[in-house]
C-alpha positions as CSV (number, residue, x, y, z in Angstrom):
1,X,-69.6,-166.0,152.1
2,X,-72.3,-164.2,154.9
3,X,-69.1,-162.5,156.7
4,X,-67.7,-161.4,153.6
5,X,-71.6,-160.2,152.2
6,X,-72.5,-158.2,155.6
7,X,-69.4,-155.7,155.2
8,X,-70.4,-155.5,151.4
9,X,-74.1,-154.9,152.0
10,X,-73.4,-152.5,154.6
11,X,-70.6,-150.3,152.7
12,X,-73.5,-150.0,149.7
13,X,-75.7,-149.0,152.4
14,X,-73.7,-146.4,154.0
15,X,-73.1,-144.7,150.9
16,X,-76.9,-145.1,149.5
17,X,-78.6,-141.7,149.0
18,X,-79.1,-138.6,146.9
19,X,-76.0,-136.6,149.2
20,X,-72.5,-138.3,148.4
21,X,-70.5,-138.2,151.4
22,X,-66.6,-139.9,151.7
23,X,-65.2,-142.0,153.8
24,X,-63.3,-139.4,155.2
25,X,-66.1,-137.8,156.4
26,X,-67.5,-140.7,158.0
27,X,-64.8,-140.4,160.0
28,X,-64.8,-137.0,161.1
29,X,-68.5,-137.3,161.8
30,X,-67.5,-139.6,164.1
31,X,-63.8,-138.4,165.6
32,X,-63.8,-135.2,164.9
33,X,-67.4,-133.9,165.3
34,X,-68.0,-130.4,165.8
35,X,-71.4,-129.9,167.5
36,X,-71.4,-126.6,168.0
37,X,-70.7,-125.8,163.9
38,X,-71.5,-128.9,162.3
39,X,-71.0,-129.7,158.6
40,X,-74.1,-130.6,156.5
41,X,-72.6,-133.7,155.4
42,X,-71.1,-134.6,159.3
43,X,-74.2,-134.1,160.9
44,X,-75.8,-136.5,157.8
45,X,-73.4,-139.1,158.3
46,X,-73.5,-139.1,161.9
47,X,-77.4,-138.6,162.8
48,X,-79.0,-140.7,159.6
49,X,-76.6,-142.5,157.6
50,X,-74.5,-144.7,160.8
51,X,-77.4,-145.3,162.5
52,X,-79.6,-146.5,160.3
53,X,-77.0,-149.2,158.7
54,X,-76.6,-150.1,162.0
55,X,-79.5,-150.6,163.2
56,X,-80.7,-152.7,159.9
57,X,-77.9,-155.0,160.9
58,X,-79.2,-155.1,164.6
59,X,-82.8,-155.5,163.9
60,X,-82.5,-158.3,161.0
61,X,-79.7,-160.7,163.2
62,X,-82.2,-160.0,166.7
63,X,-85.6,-160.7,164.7
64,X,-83.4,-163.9,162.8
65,X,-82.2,-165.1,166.2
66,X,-85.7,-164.6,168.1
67,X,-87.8,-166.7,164.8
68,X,-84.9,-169.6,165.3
69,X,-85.6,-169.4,169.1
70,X,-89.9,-169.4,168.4
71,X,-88.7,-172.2,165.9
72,X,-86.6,-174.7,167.9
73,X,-89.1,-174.0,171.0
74,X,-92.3,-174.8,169.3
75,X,-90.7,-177.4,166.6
76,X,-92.7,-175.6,164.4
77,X,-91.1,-173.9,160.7
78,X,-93.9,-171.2,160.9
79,X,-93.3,-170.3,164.2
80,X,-92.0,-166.7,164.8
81,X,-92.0,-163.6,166.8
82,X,-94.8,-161.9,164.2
83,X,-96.9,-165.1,163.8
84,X,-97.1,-166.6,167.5
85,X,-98.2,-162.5,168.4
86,X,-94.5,-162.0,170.8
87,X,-94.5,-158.3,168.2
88,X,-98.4,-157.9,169.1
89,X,-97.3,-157.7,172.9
90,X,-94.6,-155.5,172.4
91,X,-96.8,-153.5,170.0
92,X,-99.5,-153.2,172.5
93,X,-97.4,-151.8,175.7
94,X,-95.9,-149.6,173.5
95,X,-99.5,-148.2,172.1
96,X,-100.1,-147.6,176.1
97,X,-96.9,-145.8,176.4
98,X,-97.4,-143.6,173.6
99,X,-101.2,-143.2,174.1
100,X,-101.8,-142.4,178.0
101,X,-99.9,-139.2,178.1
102,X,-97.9,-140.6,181.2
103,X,-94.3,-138.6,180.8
104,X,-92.6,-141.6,182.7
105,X,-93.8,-144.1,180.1
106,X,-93.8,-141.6,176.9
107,X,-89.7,-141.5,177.4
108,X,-87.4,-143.8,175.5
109,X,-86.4,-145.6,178.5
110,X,-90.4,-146.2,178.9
111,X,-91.0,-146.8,175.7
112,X,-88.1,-149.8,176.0
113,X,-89.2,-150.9,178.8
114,X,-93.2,-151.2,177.4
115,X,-92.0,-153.7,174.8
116,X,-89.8,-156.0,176.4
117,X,-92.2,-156.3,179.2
118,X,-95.1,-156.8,176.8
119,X,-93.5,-158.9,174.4
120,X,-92.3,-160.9,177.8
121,X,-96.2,-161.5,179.2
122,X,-96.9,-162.4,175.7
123,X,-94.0,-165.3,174.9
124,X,-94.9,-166.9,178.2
125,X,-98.8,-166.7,177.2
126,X,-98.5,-168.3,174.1
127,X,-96.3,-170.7,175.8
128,X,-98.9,-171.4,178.5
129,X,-101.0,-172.4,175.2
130,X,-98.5,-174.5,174.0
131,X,-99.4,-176.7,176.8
132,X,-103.0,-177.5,175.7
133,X,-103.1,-177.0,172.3
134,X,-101.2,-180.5,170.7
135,X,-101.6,-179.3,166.7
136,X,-99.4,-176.7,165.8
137,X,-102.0,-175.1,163.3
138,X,-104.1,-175.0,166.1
139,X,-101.2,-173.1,168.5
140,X,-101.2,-170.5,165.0
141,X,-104.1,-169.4,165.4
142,X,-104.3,-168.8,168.7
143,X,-101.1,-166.1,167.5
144,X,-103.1,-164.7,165.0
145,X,-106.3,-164.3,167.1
146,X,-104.0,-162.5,170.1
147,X,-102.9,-160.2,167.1
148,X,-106.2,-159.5,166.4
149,X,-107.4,-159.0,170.0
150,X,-104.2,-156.5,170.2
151,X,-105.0,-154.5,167.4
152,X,-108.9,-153.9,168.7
153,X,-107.5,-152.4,171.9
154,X,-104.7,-150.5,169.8
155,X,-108.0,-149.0,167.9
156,X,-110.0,-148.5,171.2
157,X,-106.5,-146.5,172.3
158,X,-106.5,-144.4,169.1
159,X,-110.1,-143.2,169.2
160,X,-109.5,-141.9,172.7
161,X,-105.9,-140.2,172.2
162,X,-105.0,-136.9,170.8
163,X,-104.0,-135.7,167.5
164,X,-100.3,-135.7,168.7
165,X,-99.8,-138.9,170.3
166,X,-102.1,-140.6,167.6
167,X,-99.7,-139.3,165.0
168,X,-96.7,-140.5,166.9
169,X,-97.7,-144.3,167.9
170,X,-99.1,-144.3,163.6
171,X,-95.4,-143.1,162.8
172,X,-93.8,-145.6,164.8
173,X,-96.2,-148.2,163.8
174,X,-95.2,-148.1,159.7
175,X,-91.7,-149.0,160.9
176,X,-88.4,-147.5,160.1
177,X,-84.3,-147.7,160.7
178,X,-83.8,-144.4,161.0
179,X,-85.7,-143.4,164.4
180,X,-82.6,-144.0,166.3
181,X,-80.0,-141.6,167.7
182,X,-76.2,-142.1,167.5
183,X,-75.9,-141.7,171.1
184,X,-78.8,-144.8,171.9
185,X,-76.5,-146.8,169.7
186,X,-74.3,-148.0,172.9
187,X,-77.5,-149.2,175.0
188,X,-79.2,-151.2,171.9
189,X,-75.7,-153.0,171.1
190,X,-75.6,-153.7,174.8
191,X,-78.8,-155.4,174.9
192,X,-78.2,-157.0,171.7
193,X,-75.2,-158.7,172.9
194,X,-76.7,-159.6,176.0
195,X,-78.9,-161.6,173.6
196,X,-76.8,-163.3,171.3
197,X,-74.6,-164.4,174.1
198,X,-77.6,-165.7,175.8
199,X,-78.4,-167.8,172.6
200,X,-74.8,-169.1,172.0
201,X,-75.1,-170.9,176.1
202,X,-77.7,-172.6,175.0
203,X,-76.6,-174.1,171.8
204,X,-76.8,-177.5,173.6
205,X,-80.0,-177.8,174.4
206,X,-81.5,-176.0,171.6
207,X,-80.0,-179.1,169.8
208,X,-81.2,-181.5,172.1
209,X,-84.7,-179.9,171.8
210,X,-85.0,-181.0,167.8
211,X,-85.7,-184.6,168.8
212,X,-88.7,-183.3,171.0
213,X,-89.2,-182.3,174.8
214,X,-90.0,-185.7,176.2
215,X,-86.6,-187.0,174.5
216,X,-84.9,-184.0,175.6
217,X,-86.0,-185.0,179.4
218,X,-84.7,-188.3,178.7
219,X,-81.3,-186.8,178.1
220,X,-81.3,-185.2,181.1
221,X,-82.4,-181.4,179.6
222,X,-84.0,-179.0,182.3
223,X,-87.2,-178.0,180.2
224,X,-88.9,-175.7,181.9
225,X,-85.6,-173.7,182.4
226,X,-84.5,-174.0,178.8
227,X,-87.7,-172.8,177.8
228,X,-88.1,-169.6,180.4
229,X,-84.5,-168.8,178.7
230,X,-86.0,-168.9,175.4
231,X,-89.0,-167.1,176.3
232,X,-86.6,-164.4,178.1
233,X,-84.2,-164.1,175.1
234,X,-87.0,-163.4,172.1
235,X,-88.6,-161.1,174.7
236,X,-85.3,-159.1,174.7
237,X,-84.4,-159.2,170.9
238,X,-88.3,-158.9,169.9
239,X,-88.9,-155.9,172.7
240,X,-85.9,-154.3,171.8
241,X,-86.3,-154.2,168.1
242,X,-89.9,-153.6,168.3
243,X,-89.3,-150.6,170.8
244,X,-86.7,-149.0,168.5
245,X,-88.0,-149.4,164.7
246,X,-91.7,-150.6,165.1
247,X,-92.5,-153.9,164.4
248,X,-91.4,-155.4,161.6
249,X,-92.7,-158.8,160.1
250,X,-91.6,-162.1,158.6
251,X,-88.1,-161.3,158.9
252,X,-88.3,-163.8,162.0
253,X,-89.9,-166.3,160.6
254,X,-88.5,-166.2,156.9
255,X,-84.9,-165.5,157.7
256,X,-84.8,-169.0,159.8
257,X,-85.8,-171.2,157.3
258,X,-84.4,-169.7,154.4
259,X,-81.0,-170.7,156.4
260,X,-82.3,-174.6,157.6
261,X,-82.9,-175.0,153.4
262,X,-79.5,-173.5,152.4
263,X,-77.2,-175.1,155.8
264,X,-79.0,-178.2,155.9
265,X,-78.4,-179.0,159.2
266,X,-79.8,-178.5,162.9
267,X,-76.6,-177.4,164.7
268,X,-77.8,-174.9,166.1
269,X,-74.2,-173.2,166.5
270,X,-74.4,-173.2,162.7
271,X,-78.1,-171.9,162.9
272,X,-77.8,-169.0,165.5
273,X,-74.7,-167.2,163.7
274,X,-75.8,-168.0,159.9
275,X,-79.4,-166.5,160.9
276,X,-77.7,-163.5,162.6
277,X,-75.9,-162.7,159.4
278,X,-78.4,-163.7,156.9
279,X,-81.0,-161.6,158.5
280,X,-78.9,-158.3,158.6
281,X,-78.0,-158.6,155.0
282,X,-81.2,-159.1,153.9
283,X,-82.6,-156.0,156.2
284,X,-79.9,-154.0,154.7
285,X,-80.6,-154.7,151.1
286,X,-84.4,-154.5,152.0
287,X,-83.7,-150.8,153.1
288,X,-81.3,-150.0,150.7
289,X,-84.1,-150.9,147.7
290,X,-86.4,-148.4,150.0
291,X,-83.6,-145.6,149.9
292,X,-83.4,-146.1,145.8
293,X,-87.1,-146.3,145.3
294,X,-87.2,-142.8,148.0
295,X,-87.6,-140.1,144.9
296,X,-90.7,-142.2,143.7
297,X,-92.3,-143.9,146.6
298,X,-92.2,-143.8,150.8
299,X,-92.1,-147.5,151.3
300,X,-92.2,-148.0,155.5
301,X,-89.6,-151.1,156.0
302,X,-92.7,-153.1,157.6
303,X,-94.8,-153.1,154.3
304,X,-92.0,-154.2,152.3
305,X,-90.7,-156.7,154.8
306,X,-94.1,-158.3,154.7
307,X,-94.0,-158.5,150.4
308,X,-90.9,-160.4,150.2
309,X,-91.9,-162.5,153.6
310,X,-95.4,-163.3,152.7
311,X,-94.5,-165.5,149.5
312,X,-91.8,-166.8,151.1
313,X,-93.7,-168.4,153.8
314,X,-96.5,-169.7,151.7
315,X,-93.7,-171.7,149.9
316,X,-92.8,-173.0,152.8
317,X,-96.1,-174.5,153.6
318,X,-96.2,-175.7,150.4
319,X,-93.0,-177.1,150.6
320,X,-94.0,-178.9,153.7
321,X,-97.4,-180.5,151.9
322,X,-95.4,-181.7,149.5
């Protein structure tokens, strides 16, 4: 049902928007592109319309994958890339690449970089913390209070930049699909590859890892290499996303349980590819509802994200005091 939905959801997507553009000219945006004199609808198709469905797809299966990753690591259901402050890393570096004026850093390729590295220190912090904190509510906070400490140098960084680069760190801090070129498209699927492949060779021991490290060790489970691998992985898919569309919350940590509570099971062969798809369609349709609601109201994909995710993540506490 999820690999006959993504197709579905996407196809709607594609041909969401006031501009009604065929199929046929999908295909010559893409084949038979003329750059020197481009058609309105070509140059639509090919520099808004692709990328952005793409990219929903992209960013909602990489957040999924990274919140299952946070998940499984941390045997924790409210763990997450947002929550545990992996996005507040990435968010950070980026704010210094935007807001120092270095050329080197203020390119894409720097601006990448800036967020895998950061959300990279971040994951292996927060793990560092894992180790001394025993309560998981405890280990929470600690992510919220590093989000917090983030943001206060983020507003130091503002009051000190210029107009310019203050207006383009605030427009890639709302969040958006459609910041992304056709031509970057190559690069991101790379990486994103790179990262789902990562996740499938280590289906074993993420299942092994359910009945708890010290049982896992028992089995025979390399820990602190299954972990760095984790760490490595959400770094990559967190960074990457992050880097590209801004950071965008609660699909990591919604999109993961929403999938445990349908699947009902902890294979995590099962988990990694149901998560993938789940989380695309429901990025897809989340922006497609923005693209409707366009004529009446800007909604940046982060804010509305956090409306559905919010709720859904209080239920799941309650579900769990229950």
């Amino acid at each position: 049902m999820l690999l006959i939905a993504l197709p579905i959801m996407a196809y709607f997507h594609l041909f969401a928007g006031q501009i009604e553009i065929g199929m046929s000219e999908f295909y010559d945006a893409i084949f038979n592109f003329d750059p020197v004199n481009p058609k309105t609808n070509h140059l639509l198709a090919r520099e808004f319309r692709i990328p952005r469905m793409t990219m929903a797809i992209i960013a909602g299966a990489a957040l999924s994958i990274a919140g299952l990753l946070m998940q499984t690591l941390f045997n924790n259901p409210l763990a997450g890339p947002y929550v545990l402050g992996i996005n507040s890393g990435a968010s950070l570096f980026v704010a210094f690449s935007f807001m120092t004026g270095i050329p080197l850093l203020t390119s894409d390729l720097g601006t990448v970089s800036s967020a895998l590295i950061g959300a990279f220190l971040f994951g292996v912090l927060i793990m560092s913390f894992s180790y001394k904190v025993k309560s998981h509510i405890s280990l929470l906070l600690i992510g919220l209070m590093l989000g917090s400490f983030t943001s206060a140098v983020v507003y130091i960084l503002q009051s000190v930049s210029s107009a310019e680069e203050l207006k383009a760190f605030t427009m890639w801090a709302m969040g958006s699909l459609q910041h992304t070129q056709l031509s970057e498209l190559p690069f991101i699927l790379l990486l994103f590859i790179a990262g789902i492949i990562g996740s499938l060779f280590i289906v074993k021991p993420l299942n092994v890892l359910v009945i708890g490290e010290r049982d896992a060790k028992l089995l025979g489970t390399n820990i602190r290499v299954v972990r760095l691998i984790i760490i490595s992985l959400t770094a990559l898919l967190t960074g990457l996303i992050t880097a590209y569309c801004g950071p965008i919350a609660f699909v990591g940590l919604a999109i993961p349980n929403l999938v445990k509570i349908v699947f009902k099971t902890q294979k995590h062969g099962t988990l990694l590819l149901a998560s993938a798809l789940t989380g695309g369609i429901f990025l897809l349709l989340c922006d497609l509802i923005i693209q409707l609601l366009e004529q009446h109201i800007n909604i940046p994909i982060n804010a509305f994200t956090s409306l559905i995710g919010a709720p859904f993540v209080v239920f799941i506490v309650l579900r769990r005091l229950a």
